[in-house]
N, C-alpha and C positions, 0 to 999 in steps of 0.2 A: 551376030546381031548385037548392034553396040546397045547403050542406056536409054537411050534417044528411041531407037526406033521400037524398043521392050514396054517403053512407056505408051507412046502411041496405039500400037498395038492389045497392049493393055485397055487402054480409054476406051476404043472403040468394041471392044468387046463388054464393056462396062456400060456403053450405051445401051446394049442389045438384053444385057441380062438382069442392068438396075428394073427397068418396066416391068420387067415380065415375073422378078421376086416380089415387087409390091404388089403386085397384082393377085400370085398366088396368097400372102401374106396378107392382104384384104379378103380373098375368100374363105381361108382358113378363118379366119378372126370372126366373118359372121357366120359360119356356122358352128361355131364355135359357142356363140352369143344364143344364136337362134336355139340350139339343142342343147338347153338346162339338164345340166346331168343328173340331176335325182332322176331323170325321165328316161334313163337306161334300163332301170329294172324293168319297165314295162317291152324290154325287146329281150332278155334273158328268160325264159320262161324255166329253167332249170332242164332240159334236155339234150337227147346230145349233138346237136346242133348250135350249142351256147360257144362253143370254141369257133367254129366255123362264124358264129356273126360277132365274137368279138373281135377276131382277126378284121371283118370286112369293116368293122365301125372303126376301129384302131387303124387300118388303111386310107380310109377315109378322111377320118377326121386328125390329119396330123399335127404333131406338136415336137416339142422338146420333151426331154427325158424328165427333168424335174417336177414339172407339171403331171407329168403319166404317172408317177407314183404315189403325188397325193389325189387323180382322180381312181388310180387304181385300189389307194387305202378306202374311199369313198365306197366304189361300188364293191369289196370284201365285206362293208358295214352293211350293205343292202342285202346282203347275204346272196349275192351273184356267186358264182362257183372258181374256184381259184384256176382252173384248166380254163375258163371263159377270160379271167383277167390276166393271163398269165396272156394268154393267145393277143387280148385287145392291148396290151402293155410291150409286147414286143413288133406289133404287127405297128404299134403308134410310133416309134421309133423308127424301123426299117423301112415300111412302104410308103410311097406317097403317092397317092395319085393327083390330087391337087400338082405334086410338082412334076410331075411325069412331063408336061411340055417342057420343061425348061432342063429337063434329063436332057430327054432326046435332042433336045437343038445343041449341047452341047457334046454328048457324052454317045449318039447314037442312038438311033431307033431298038434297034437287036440289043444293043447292051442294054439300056434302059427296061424294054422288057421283060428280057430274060433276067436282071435284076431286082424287077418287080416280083416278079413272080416266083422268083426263087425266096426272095424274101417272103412273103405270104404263105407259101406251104410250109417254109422252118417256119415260121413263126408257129402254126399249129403243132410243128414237129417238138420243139422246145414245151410248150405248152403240157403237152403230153409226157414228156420225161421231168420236165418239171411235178409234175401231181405224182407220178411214180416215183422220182426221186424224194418227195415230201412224206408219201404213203412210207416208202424206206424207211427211214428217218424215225 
């Protein structure tokens, strides 16, 4: 394949995945807006299911890294539980379902999934050696 036909190639794939990142990129962004994070403690209730719905909001609501660890300094201040922000911190990084169409159209249905999903059980798996390894410590 010469330069020529790399770039082409290029472009038109560029058509198909510019839309569909803004797009993800606009729903991320209002619910983002929409769901004021002081308004997290009121889904943490300190049981042990706090890891299990940090993981799913940190799936959900995804972001960059930077961003995760000052909303993750935030909800430590609320007195959330560090195996919940450990879970919602790594699960905000790794999983996305916002971006899950634009996996699979590129990258495969089976892989996309099986990516998903593997990500989301570490992340509670992490979570959990995380507060072990802390308790250690």
């Amino acid at each position: 394949m010469d330069f020529k036909q790399a770039v082409k190639k290029s472009a038109s794939v560029m058509k198909i995945a510019i839309p569909m990142i803004t797009g993800i990129l606009i729903l991320v962004s209002i619910f983002n807006v929409l769901v004021p994070k002081s308004s997290y403690h009121l889904l943490f209730r300190g049981g042990v299911f706090d890891p299990l719905i940090g993981a799913a909001l940190g799936s959900v609501i995804a972001g960059n890294p930077v961003s995760s660890y000052i909303i993750s300094g935030d909800l430590l201040k609320q007195g959330i539980s560090l195996i919940a922000v450990t879970a919602f911190l790594v699960s905000w990084v790794t999983v996305g379902i916002f971006q899950l169409p634009i996996e699979i159209e590129f990258l495969g249905k089976k892989f996309a999934l099986v990516r998903n999903i593997s990500a989301f059980v570490l992340s509670l798996v992490v979570a959990v050696l995380t507060v072990i390894g802390v308790n250690i410590l």
